[in-house]
N, C-alpha and C positions, 0 to 999 in steps of 0.2 A: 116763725116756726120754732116748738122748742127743741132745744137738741139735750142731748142724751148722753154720757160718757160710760162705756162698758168694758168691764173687765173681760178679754178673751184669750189670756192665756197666762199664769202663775207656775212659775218654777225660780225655788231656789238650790241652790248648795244645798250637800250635807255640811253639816257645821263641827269644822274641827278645835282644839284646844288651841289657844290662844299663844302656843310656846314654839321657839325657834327649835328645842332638842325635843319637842312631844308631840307639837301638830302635824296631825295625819296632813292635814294642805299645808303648813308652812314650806314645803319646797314648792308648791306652786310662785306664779310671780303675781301680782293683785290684779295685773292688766288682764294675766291669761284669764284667772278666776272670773274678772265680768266680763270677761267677754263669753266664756264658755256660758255664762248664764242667759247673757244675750242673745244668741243662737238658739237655746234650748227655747226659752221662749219663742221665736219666730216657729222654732221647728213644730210648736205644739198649734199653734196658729196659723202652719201653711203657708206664711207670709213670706213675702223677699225681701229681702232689706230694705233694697232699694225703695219701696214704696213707705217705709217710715222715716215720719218728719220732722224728729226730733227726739233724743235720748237722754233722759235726766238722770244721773246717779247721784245718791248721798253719799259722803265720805268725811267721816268727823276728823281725820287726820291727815285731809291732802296734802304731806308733803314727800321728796325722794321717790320712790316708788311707785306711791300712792298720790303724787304729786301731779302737774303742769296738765290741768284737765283728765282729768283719769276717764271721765265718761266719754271725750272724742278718743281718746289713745284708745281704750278697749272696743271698742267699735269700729276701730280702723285696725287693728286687732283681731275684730274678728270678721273682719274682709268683707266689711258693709263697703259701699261706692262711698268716694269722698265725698258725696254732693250731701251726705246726710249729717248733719249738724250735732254735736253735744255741748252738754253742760254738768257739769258737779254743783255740787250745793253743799252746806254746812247747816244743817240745823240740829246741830249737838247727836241725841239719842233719838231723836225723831226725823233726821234725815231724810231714811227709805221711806215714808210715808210722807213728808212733804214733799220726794221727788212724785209719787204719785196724784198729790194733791194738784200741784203745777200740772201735770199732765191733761190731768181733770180739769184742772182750768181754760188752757189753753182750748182743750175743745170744748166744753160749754162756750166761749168766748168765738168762736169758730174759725181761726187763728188754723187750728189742723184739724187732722182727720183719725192720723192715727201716730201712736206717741209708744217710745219703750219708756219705763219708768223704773227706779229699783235702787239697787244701793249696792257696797262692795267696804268691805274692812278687813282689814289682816293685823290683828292687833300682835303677833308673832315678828311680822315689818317691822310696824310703825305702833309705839306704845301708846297708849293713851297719855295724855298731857303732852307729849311731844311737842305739839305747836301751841306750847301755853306761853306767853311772856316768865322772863325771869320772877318779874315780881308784878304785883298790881299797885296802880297809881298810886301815891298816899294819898290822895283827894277823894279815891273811889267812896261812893257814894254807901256800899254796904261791906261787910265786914263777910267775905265768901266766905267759905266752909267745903271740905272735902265732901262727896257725895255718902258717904258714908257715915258722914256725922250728922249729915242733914238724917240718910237712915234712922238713926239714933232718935232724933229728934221726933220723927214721924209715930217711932213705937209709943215714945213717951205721952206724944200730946193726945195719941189714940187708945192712950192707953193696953199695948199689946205684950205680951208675955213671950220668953224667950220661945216657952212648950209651943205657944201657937206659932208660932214665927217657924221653927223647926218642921211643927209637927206639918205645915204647908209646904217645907220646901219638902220633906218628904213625897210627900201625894207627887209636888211636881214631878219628882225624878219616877215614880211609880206609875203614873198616869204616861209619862212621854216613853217609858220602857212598853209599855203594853200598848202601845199606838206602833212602837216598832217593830213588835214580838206578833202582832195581830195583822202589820205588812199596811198600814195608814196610811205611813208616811213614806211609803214608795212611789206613790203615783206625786207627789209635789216636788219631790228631789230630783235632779239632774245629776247623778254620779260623775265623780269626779276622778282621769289616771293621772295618776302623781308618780313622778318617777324619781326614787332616790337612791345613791350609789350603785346606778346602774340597773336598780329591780325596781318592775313597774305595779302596782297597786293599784286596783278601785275600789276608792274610797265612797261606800254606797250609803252609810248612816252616820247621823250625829255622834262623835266621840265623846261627848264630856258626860250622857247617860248611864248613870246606877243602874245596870240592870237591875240590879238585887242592891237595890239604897238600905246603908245600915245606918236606923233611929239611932242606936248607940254611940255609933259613933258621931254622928253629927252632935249630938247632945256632950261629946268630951271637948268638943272646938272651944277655944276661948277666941273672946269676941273681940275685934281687930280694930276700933273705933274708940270705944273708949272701958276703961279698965271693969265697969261694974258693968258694960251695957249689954245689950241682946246679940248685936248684929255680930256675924260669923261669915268667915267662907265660906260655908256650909246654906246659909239661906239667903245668900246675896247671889246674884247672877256672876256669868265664866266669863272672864275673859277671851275670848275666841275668835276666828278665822271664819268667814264665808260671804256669799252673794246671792242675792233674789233678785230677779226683773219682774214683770209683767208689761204686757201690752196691752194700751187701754185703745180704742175705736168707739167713733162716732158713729148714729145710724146709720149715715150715711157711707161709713167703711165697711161696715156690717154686711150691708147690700153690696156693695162694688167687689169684695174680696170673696162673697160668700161664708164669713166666719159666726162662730156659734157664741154667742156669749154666757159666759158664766153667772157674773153679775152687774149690775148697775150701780154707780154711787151715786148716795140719794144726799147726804149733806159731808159736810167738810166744817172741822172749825179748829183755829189754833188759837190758843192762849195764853198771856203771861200771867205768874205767881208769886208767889214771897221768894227773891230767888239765894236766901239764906234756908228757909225751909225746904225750898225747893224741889221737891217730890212730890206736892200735893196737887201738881196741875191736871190730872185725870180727873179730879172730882168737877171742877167748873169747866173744863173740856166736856165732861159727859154731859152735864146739865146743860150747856147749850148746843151740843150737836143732838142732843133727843129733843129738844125745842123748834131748834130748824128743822129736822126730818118730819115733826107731830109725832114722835112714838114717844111712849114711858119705857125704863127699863124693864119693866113685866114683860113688857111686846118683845123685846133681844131675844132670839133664839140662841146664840153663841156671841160672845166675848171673848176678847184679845185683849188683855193687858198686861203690857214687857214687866217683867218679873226683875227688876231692876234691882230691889230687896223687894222679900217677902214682906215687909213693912207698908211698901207702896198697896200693891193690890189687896193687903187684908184692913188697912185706913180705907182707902176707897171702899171697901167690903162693906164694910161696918157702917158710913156712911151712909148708902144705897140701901141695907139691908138686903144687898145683890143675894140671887141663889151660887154659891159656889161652883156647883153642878154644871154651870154652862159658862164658867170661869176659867179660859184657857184646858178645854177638854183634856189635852192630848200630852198637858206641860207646858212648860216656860222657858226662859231663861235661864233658870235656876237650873235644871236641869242641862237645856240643850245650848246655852250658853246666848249669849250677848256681845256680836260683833258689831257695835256701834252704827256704824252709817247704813250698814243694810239688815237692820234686826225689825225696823218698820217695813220694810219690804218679805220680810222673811215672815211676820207676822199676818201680814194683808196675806202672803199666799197663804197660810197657816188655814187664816177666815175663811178663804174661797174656796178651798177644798174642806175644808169641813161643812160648811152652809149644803156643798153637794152629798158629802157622805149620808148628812143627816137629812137631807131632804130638806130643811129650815129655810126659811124664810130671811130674816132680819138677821145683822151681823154688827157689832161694834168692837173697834177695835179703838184701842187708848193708851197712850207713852207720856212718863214724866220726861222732863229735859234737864239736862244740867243749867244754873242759873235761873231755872224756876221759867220752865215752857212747857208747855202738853200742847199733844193731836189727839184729835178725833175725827173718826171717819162710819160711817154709817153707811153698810153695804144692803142691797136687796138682790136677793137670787134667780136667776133668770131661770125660771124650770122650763126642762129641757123636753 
């Protein structure tokens, strides 16, 4: 019999700034944050805990807080029975999307039935590189580079211009203001009360968003990587705070709970790259997850790729000769920020609610990885 793995229920965080004295959620603690996300999923799916059989979260910095299994603490956290099992995962920037992948897998594989999947980072906690060794081996076999120089690297071999690099992160931050101004990104968000010095706040939209993004000034940044080069704060992804889950179901959870699914995932494929170049893994991720599924990217209704630098998605661009147009609709990263281990999670809900908005059919979504890894994943829409 074949079985079938569906998306039936996508909510993340708003995503706050990535700072201990500026983030709207840095006074949350990272447990509450996935756990509130976990709940809001089940809540959208009607489900009881207790009936799911396993919790996979991403977290590119489990340690301290964000440490000792974060995916069973926030699940016991958030007052699931103890019988239900977690697990955390590290796959760099692609985490929240290979926690979904697992998920998928396990019920293709028919192992369970029904799975929460997702991711959680508070880079405001826990900085990035935190749990990097002091140094790497002298023996190691390549000569790493900050992700940023790899940036660098990307413009150049693609030949990209600071204007376009710019004039892309612009669109991001103008496209994810008018997804918020037009009330989009209301139905994927799970508001979040944050309580500090005693006054409580809900925190309902993305904070790192330009309403009103100014070209000029993005165009005065000097670029942070190397002295002549493109890349800028400005068209690089935010540092930032937040969490997505989803729960995936097999047909046969489908029937038994009575739930409606969203979408189907029809291929899955992860790959490694130059991991000195290291940002170009979205273009051979893409080429064989449209190979597995049988689509071309003409057939893609909507595209999701983590905005990591503008460098990455306008290289992949150009390669594809992709339409932009169905390139990250609503924004990116760039704009609404890059919380590491659940920015794949955050993205998959992104595709599933948008697939719905538009009525679309076909969904791909695509992440470079530090060390030179990409996801891909290949959604189809369950019309309703």
């Amino acid at each position: 019999m074949t079985r079938n793995a569906y998306i039936v229920a996508a909510v993340r965080s708003p995503i706050g700034i990535g700072k201990a004295d500026k983030g709207a959620l840095a006074p949350v603690a990272p447990v509450d944050l996935a756990a509130h996300v976990l709940n809001a999923a089940l809540d959208r799916a009607g489900v009881e805990a207790g009936h799911v059989e396993d919790v996979i979260l991403g977290c590119v910095t489990p340690i301290r807080d964000q440490g000792a299994n974060i995916a069973r603490l926030s699940l016991l956290q958030a007052g699931f029975p103890y019988q239900v099992p977690g697990v955390q995962l590290n796959r760099m920037c692609g985490s929240g999307q290979q926690a979904v992948h697992f998920a998928n897998q396990a019920i293709l594989a028919g192992d369970m039935d029904l799975v929460l999947a997702g991711g959680i980072e508070m880079m405001s906690h826990q900085p990035l590189g935190a749990d990097y060794p002091e140094s790497w081996p002298e023996n190691f076999p390549y000569a790493l580079v900050h992700q940023g120089t790899s940036a660098e690297m990307m413009a150049e071999r693609w030949n990209l211009t600071r204007e376009e690099l710019d004039d892309y992160a612009f669109e991001s931050h103008r496209r994810a203001a008018q997804a918020m101004s037009a009330g989009r990104s209301a139905a994927q968000i799970a508001p979040v009360h944050v309580m500090k010095d005693g006054m409580g706040t809900l925190v309902e939209h993305d904070q790192g968003v330009r309403l009103q993004p100014d070209r000029e000034k993005m165009a005065a940044l000097k670029p942070v990587f190397k002295e002549d080069g493109v890349i800028t704060a400005g068209n690089s992804s935010q540092v930032s705070d937040g969490a997505a889950a989803l729960l995936l179901a097999s047909d046969q959870a489908l029937e038994r709970f009575q739930l409606t699914p969203m979408a189907r995932i029809v291929a899955r494929k992860v790959v490694g790259s130059d991991p000195v170049l290291m940002l170009d893994g979205p273009i051979p991720a893409t080429r064989a997850v449209l190979e597995r599924a049988g689509l071309t990217l003409d057939g893609i209704d909507v595209v999701e790729i983590n905005e990591a630098f503008a460098s990455v998605v306008l290289a992949w661009a150009k390669e594809f000769g992709a339409d932009l147009e169905r390139v990250n609709p609503d924004g990116g990263a760039i704009a609404h920020g890059h919380p590491l281990g659940a920015t794949g999670a955050v993205l998959m809900t992104k595709l599933v609610h948008e697939l719905s908005n538009r009525q679309a059919r076909w969904g791909l979504q695509t992440m470079c990885i530090g060390h030179g890894m990409a996801t891909a994943t290949i959604l189809e829409r369950i019309a309703g």
